[in-house]
C-alpha positions as MATLAB code, in Angstrom:
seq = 'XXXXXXXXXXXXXXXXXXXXXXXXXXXXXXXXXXXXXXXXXXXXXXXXXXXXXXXXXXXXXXXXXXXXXXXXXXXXXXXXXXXXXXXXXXXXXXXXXXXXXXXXXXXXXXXXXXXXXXXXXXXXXXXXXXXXXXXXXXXXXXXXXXXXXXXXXXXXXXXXXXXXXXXXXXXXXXXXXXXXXXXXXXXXXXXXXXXXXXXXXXXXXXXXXXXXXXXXXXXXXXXXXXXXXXXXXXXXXXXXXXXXXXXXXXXXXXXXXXXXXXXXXXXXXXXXXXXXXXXXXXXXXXXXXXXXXXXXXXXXXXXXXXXXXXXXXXXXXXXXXXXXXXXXXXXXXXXXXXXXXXXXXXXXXXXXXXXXXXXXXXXXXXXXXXXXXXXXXXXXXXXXXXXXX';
ca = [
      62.499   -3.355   58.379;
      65.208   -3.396   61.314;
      65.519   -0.167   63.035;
      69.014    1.196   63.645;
      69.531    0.960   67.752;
      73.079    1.857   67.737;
      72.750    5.053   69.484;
      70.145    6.772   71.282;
      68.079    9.563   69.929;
      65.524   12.335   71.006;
      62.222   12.696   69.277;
      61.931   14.793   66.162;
      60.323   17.634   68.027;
      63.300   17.787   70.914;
      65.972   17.579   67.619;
      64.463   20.771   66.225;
      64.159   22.384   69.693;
      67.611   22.024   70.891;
      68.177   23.404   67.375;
      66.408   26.400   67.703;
      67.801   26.804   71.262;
      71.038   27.491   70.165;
      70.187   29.104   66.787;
      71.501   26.445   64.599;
      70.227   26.481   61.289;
      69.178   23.725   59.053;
      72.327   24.779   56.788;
      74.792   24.758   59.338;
      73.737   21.394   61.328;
      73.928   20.178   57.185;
      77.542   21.786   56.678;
      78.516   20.320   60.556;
      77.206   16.742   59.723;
      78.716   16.838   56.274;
      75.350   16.231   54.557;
      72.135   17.969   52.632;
      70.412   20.099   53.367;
      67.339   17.943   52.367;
      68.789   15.476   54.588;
      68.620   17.198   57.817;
      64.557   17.961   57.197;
      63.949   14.537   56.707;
      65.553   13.537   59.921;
      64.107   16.527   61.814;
      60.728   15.802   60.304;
      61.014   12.013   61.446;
      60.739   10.709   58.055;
      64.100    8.908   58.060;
      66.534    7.937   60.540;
      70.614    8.738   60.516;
      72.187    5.971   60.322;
      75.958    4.705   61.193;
      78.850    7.600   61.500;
      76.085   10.477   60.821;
      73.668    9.225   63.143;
      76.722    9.459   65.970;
      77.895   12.228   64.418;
      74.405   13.809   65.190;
      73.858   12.050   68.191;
      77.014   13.807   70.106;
      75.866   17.102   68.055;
      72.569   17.445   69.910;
      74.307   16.141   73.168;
      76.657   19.045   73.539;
      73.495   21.580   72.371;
      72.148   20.466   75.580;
      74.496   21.002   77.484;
      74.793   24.168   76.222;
      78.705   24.403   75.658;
      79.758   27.930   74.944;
      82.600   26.986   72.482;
      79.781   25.741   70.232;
      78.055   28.695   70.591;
      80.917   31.253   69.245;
      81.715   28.683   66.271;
      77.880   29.449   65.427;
      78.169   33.132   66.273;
      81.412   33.332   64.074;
      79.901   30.914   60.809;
      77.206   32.993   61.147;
      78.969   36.491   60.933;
      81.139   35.210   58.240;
      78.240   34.062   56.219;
      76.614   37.058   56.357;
      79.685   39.396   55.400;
      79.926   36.808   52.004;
      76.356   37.616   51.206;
      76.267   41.121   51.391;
      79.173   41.760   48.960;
      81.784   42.844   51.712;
      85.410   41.328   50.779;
      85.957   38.370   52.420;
      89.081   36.366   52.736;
      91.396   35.177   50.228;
      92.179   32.093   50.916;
      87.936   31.604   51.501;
      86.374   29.940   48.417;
      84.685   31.541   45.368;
      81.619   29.665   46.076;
      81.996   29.204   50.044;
      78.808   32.014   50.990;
      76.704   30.040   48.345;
      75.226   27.835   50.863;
      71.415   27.694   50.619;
      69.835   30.661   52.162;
      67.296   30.336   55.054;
      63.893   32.063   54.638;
      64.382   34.564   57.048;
      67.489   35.384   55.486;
      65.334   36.735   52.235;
      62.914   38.864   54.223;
      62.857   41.946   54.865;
      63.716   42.252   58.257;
      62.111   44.091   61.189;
      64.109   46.777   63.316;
      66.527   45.297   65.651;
      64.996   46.156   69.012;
      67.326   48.186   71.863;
      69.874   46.164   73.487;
      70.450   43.353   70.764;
      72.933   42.311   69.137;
      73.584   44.536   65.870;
      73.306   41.850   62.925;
      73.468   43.147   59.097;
      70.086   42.096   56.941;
      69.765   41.715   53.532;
      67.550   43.918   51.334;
      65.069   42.535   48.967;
      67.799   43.233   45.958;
      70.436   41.710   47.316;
      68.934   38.427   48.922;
      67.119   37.883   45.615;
      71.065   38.287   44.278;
      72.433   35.971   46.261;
      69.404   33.635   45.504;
      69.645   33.784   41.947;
      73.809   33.184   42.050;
      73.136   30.633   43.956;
      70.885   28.442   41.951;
      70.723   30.086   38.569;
      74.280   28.270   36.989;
      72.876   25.059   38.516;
      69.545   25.322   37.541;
      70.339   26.562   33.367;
      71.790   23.340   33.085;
      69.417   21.199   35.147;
      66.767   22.691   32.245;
      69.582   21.695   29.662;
      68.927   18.065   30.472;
      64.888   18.484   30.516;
      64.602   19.989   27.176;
      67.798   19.802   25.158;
      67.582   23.148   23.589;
      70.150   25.541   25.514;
      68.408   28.778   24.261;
      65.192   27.722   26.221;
      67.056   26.295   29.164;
      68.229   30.233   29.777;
      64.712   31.546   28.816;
      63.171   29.195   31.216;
      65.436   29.976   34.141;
      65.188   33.982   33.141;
      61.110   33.432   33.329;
      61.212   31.850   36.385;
      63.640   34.235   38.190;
      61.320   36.898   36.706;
      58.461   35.345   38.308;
      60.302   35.107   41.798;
      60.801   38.749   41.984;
      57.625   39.861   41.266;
      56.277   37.464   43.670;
      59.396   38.031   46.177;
      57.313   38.328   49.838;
      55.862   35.101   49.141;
      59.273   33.596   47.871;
      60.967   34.966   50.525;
      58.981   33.107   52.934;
      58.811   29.820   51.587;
      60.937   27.296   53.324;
      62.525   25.888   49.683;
      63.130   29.046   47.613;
      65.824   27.470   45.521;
      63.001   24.252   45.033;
      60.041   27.271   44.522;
      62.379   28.598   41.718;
      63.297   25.800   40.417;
      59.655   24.526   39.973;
      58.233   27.244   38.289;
      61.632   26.971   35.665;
      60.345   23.206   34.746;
      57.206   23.993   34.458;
      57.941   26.548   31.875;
      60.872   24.288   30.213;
      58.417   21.816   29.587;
      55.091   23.826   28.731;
      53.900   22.850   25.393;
      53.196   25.662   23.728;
      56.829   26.387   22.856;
      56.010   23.805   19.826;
      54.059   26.568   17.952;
      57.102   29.394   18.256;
      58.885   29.674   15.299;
      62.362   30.160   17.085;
      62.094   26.401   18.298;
      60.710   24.832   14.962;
      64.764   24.621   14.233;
      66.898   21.535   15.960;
      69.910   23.208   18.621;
      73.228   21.266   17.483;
      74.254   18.506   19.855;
      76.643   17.659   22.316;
      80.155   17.169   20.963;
      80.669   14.123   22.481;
      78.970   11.133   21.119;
      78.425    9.341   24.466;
      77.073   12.815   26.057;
      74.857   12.954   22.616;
      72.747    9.461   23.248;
      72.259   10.086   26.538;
      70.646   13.430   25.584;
      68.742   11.640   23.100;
      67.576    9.047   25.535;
      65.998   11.303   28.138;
      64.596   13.333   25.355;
      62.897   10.294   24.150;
      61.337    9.730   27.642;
      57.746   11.660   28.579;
      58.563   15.091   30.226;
      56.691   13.479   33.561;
      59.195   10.686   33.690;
      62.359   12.779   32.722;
      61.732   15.680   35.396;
      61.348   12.658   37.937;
      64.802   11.016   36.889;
      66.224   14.375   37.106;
      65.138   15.368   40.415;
      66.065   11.930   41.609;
      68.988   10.746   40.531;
      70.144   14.338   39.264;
      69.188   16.846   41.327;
      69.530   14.400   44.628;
      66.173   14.956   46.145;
      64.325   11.956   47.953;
      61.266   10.509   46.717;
      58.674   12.534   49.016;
      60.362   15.819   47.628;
      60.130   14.750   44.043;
      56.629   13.920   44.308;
      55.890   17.071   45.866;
      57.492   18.980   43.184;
      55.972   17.095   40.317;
      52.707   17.183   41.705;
      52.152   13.345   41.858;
      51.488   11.025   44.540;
      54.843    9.268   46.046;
      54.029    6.003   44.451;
      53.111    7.211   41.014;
      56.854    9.011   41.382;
      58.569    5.883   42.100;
      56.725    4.349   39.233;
      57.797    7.089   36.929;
      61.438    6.829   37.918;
      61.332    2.838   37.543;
      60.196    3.511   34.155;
      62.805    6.080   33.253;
      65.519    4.126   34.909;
      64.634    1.012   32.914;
      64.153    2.814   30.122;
      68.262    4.258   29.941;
      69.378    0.917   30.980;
      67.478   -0.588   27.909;
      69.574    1.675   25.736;
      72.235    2.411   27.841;
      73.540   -0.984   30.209;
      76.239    0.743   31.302;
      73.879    3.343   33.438;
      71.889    0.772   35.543;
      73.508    1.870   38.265;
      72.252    5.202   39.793;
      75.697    6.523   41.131;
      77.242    6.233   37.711;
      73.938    7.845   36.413;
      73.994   10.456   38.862;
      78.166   11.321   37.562;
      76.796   11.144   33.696;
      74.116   13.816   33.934;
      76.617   15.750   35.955;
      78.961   15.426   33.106;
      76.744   16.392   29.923;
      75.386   19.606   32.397;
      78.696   20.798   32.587;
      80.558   19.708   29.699;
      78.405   22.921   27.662;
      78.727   26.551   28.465;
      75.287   27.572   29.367;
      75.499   30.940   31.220;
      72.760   32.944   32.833;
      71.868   36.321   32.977;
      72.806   38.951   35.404;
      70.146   39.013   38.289;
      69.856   43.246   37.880;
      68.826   42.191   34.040;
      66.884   39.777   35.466;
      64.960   42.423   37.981;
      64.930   45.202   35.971;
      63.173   42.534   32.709;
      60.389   41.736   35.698;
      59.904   45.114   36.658;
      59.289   46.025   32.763;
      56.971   42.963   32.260;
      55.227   44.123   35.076;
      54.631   47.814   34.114;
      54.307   46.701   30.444;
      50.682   44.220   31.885;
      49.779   47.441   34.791;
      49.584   49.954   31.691;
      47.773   47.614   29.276;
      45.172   47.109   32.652;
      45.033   50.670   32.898;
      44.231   51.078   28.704;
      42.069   48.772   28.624;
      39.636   50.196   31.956;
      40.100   53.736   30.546;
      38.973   52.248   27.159;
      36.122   49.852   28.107;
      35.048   53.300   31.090;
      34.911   56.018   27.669;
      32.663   53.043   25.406;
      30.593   52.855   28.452;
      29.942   56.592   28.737;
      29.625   56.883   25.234;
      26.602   53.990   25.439;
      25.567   55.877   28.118;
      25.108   59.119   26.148;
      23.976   57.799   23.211;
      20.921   55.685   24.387;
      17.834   57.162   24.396;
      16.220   58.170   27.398;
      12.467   57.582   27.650;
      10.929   54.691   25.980;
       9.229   54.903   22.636;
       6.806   52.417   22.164;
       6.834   50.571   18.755;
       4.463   51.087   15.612;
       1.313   49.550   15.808;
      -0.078   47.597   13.184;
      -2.097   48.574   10.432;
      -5.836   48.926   10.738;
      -8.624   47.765    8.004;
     -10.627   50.626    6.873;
     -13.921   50.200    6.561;
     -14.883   51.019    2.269;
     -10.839   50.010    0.968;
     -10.247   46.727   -0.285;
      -7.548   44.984    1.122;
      -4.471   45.470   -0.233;
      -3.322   42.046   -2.950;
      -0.571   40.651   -3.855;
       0.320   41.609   -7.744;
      -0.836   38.871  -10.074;
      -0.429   39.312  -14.090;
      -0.708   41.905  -16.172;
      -3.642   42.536  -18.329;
      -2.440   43.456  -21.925;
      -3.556   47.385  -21.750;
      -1.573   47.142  -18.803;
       1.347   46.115  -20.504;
       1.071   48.790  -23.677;
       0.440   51.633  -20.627;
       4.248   49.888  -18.931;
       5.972   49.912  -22.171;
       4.876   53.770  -23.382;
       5.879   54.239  -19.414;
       9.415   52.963  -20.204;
       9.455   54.475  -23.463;
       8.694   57.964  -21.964;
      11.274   57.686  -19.036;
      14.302   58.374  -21.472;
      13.282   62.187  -22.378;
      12.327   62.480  -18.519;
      12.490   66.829  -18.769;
      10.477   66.521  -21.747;
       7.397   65.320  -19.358;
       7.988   68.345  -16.863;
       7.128   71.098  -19.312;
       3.972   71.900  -19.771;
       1.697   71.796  -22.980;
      -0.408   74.252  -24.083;
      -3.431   72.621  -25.676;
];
């Protein structure tokens, strides 16, 4: 493999240092270079290497971070400002885009942050509420119809992303903290799109109408007809945009087992569908049967306040069912006896009786004195009063 030589780079370790330096985030060096996210932590991480225009681009990016130009540093300062006015709900500019503070948010963005010590610089933070807000409008229209293409069934696609938003916000320190939230979120979403227990609910026993379209419909068919392992890697692939190591990771797989999934699921469309051998054309189809329905999520307060009802809903039943199993325990407790009683002995032979014998057959004056016995027992009071003779 020839290495690109074009121009010089720093190690990995310097890239993320002269980063840090100047407080440049992962999100703005992306929105700078004109590229991912996902793209800048492979290149930081030293997995891949820029290559061409970016890689120039980048190279005479870090170059004037060293030299620490103060023009760079107010375009930061005032990005940064601006971003953070968009996500706490102030009013920002008209002429700004309706989707321009959407960019993906940075860990320390979601926590809650610490006081700001005397003598710094007065920045706005978040609270839980709202950073989980901004979270979930940022990847919840996205992710409903990602979970469109993995299962088909729009009903579930909503459920799924509702569940997993749920889940997020009842596990929100932990979410807040982890480098991918939007990746954490949309994780736990697949993995409850595709769980199979959904076959035994009666809501889902029923087929969801198709596309309208009839090209949109067999390529919905198609990746239906693929095994959920091989149609979440295709998705995150060529769908989502994520690189191979990142797919694996999310699916739980080993990188080569991913690539062999995706070769599979690739050949697999182009056997039905020719016309989608080529990823990039792919890539624009699944773009085009997400949006073409009108999947719409919740509203992240439903969203909170259905996690914080789930969540009192499971603490009460915890607390029934101590109380319940604490009072059967006391009652056990109260009801056992409490010195030991030692069981009945056997029977002893007396010396002078017989041994007791099993019944054997009845002599005949035996059976005259059982019938007059029988006879007898009907006039019962008649045998209580007592004769005079």
């Amino acid at each position: 493999m020839k290495r690109s030589s074009d121009t010089p780079l720093a190690e990995p370790k310097e890239r993320r240092r002269l980063c840090e330096a100047a407080s440049l985030t992962q999100a703005q060096l992306a929105e700078r270079l004109g590229v991912r996210d996902e793209t800048v932590r492979t290149w930081e991480s030293g997995r891949k290497a820029p290559r061409g225009r970016k890689r120039e681009a980048y190279a005479k990016l870090l170059a004037s971070l060293e030299q620490g130009g103060d023009s760079l540093k107010e375009s930061l300062k005032a990005e940064e400002k601006a971003l953070v006015t968009v996500r706490l709900g102030e009013p920002a500019d008209e002429g700004a885009g309706a989707g321009k503070g959407t960019v993906s948010p940075e860990p320390a963005r979601f926590a809650q942050a610490p006081p700001t010590p005397p003598g710094a610089e007065d920045r706005p933070y978040l609270t839980p509420a709202q950073a989980f807000d901004a979270l979930y409008a940022f990847c919840a229209p996205a992710l409903v119809r990602q979970t469109y293409l993995l299962t088909g069934r729009r009903e579930l696609a909503r459920e799924s992303v509702e569940r997993a938003f749920q889940l997020a916000w009842d596990r929100w320190p932990e979410v807040a903290r982890d480098p991918e939230p939007a990746g954490w979120v949309r994780a736990a979403a697949h993995e409850w799109a595709l769980s199979p227990w959904h076959r035994f609910r009666p809501r889902y026993h029923k087929p969801e109408p198709p596309p309208a379209n009839d090209a949109d419909r067999v390529l919905l068919d198609t990746l239906l007809r693929l095994p959920p392992p091989q149609r979440r890697t295709l998705l995150l692939y060529d769908g989502v945009g994520l690189d191979l190591p990142e797919t694996a990771a999310e699916t739980e797989a080993s990188t080569p087992a991913a690539a062999h999934r995706l070769m599979h699921a690739r050949e697999a469309v182009a056997a039905r569908l020719p016309e989608l051998s080529d990823p990039e054309l792919l890539h624009e189809r699944l773009a085009e049967v997400a949006s073409a329905e009108r999947l719409r999520a919740a509203k992240p307060d439903e969203v909170r306040e259905g996690s914080e009802r789930r969540a009192r809903f499971w603490t009460r039943s915890a607390i029934a069912f101590t109380v319940a199993l604490i009072g059967t325990t006391a009652l056990t407790l109260h009801t056992a006896p409490t010195h030991y009683e030692p069981p009945v002995p056997p029977g002893e032979t007396v010396r002078g009786v017989p041994p007791r014998v099993a019944p054997g057959p009845l002599s005949e004056k035996e059976r005259r004195l059982r019938a007059k016995l029988r006879k007898e027992l009907l006039h019962g009071p008649e045998r209580l009063t007592p004769r005079a003779e």
